[in-house]
C-alpha positions as CSV (number, residue, x, y, z in Angstrom):
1,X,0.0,0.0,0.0
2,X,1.5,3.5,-1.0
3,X,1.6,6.8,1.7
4,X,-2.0,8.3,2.2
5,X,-1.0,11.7,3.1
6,X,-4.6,13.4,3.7
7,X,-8.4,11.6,4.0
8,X,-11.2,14.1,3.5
9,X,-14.4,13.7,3.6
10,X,-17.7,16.0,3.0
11,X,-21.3,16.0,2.9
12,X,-23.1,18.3,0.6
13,X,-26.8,18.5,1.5
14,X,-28.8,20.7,-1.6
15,X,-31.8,21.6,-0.3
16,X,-33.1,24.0,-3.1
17,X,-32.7,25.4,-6.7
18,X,-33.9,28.1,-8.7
19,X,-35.3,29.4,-5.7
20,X,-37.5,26.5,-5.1
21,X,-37.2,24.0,-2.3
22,X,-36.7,20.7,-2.8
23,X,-39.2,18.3,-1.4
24,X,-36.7,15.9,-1.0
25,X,-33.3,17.2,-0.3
26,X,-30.4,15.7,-2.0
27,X,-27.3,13.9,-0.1
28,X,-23.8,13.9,-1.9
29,X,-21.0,11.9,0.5
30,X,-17.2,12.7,-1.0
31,X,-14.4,10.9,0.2
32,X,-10.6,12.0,-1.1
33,X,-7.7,10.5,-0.8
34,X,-4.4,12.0,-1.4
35,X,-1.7,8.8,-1.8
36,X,1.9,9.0,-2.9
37,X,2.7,7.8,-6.7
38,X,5.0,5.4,-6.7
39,X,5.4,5.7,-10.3
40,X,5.9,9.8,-10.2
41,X,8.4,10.9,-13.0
42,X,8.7,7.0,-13.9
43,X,7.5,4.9,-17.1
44,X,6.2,1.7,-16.1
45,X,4.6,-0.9,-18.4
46,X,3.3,-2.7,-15.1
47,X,0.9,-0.7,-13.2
48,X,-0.8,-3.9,-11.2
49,X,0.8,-1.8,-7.9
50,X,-1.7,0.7,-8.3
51,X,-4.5,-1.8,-8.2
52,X,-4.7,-3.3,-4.9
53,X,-4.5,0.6,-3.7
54,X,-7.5,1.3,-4.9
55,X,-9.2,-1.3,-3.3
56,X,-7.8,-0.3,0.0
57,X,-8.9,3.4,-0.7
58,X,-12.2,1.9,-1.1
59,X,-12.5,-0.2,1.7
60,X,-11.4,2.9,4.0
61,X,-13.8,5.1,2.7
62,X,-17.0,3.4,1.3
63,X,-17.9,2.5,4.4
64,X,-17.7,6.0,6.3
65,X,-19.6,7.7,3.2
66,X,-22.7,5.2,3.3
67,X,-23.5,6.2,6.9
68,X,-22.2,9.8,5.6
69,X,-24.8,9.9,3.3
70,X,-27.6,9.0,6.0
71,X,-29.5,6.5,3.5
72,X,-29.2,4.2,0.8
73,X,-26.9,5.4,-1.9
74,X,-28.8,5.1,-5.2
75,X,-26.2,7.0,-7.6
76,X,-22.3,7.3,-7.4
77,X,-18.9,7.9,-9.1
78,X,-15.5,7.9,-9.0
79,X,-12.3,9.9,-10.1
80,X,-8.6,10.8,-9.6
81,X,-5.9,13.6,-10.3
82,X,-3.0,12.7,-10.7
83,X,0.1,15.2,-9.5
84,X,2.4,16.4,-12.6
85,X,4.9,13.9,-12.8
86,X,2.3,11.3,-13.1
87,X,-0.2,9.9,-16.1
88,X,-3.6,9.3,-16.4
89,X,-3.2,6.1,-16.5
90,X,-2.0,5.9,-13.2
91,X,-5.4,7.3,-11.7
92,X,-7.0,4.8,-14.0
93,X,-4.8,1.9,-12.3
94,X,-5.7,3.1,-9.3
95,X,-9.8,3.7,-10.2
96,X,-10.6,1.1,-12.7
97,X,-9.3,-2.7,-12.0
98,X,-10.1,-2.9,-7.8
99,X,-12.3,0.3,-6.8
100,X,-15.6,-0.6,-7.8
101,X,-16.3,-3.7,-5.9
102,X,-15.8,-1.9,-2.5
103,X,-17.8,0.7,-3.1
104,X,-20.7,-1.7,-4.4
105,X,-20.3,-3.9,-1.6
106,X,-20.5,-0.6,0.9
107,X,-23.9,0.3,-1.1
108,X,-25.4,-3.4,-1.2
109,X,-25.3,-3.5,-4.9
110,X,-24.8,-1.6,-8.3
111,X,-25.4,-3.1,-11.9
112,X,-24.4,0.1,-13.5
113,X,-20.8,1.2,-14.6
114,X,-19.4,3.5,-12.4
115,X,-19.3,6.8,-14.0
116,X,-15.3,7.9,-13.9
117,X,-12.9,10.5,-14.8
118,X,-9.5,11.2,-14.6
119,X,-7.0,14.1,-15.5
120,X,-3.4,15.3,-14.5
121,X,-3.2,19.2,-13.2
122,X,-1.2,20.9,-10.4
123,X,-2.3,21.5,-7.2
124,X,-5.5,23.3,-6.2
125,X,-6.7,22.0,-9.5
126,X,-10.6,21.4,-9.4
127,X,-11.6,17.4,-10.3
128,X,-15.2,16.8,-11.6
129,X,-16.4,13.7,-10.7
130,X,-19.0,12.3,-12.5
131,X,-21.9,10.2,-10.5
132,X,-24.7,8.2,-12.3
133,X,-27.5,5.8,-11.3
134,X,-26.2,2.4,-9.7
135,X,-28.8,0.2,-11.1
136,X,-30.3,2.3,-14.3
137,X,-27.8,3.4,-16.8
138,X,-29.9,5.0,-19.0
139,X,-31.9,7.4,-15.7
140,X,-30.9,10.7,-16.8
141,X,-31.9,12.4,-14.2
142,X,-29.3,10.7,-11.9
143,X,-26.4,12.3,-14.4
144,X,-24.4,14.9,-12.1
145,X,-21.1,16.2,-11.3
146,X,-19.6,16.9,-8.3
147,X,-16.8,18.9,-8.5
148,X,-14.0,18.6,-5.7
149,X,-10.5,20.0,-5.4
150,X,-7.9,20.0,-2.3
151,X,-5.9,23.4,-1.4
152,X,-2.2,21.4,-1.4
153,X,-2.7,18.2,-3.8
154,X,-1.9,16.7,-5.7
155,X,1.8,17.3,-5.7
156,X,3.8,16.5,-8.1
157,X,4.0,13.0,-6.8
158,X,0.4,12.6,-5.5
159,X,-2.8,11.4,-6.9
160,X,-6.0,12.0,-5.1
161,X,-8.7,9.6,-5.5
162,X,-12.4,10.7,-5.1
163,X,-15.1,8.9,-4.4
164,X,-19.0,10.0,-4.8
165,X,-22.4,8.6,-2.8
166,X,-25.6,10.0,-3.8
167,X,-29.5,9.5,-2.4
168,X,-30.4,11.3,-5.3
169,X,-29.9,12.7,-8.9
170,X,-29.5,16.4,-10.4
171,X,-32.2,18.6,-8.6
172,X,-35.6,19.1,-10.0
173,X,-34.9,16.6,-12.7
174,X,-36.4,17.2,-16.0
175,X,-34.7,14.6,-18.6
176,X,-36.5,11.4,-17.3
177,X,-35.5,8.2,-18.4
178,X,-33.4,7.7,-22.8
179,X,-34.0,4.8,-25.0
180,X,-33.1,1.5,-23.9
């Protein structure tokens, strides 16, 4: 397991929009992670290291953002940004191969992809992480974005992995349900 250097976790509560309130309010729980690289400034053809990370990330945080969130989960999402000396594709080791199963397991289920994204930027940069419906891949309404950033990571040897919960979709959804 590489160095976690910061956990963070939040709980966004939106209670209104468009100056109309929201009969039921919506429940976001965030985790963040901010881990070492190991592979910072380094080309590896082997990324496997990065896997079992991820898992671990998910096991410490899925877990604290279910009862975070308050009740079940019926959306979520994932992401990572990855410090300057590192590649997307080491967020995606670290997102992709291992993640997903802990944070299904936290929620008691999921059929649906988890929605991801990954980028590499400097620190203080902003990460949108995309959240969807666990079950219904095609509910619109559950398409969101939550966008997190941490004041001192990643460095340039850091990524910070995110991890979304949601009771609910976009506020006073519209869109409905596409073509299956």
């Amino acid at each position: 397991m590489t160095d976690i250097r910061r956990i963070i976790t939040l709980r966004d509560v939106i209670l209104s929009e468009m100056g109309r309130p929201l009969a039921n309010p919506i429940t976001r729980a965030i985790g963040l992670a901010v881990i070492t690289n190991p592979f910072a400034g380094k080309f590896s053809e082997d990324l496997s290291a990065l896997f079992p990370v991820g898992r671990a990330i998910g096991e410490r945080l899925s877990g604290d953002l279910r009862a975070l969130l308050g009740g079940p989960a019926v959306a979520y999402g994932k992401a990572a940004l990855v410090g300057i000396n590192g590649e997307k594709e080491h967020g995606g080791a670290c997102i992709h191969p291992m993640l997903g199963r802990p944070m299904r397991e936290a929620i008691g289920g999921g059929k649906a992809v988890i929605p991801s994204n990954v980028k590499v930027a400097a620190v203080g940069a902003s990460l949108d992480v995309p959240i969807g419906h666990k079950d219904d891949v095609w509910s619109f309404d559950h398409f969101d974005t939550v966008t997190v950033s941490v004041d001192d990571a990643p460095r340039a040897d850091e990524i910070v992995i995110a991890l979304v919960f949601a009771d609910g979709g976009r506020p006073l959804p519209r869109c409905g349900k596409g073509p299956v």
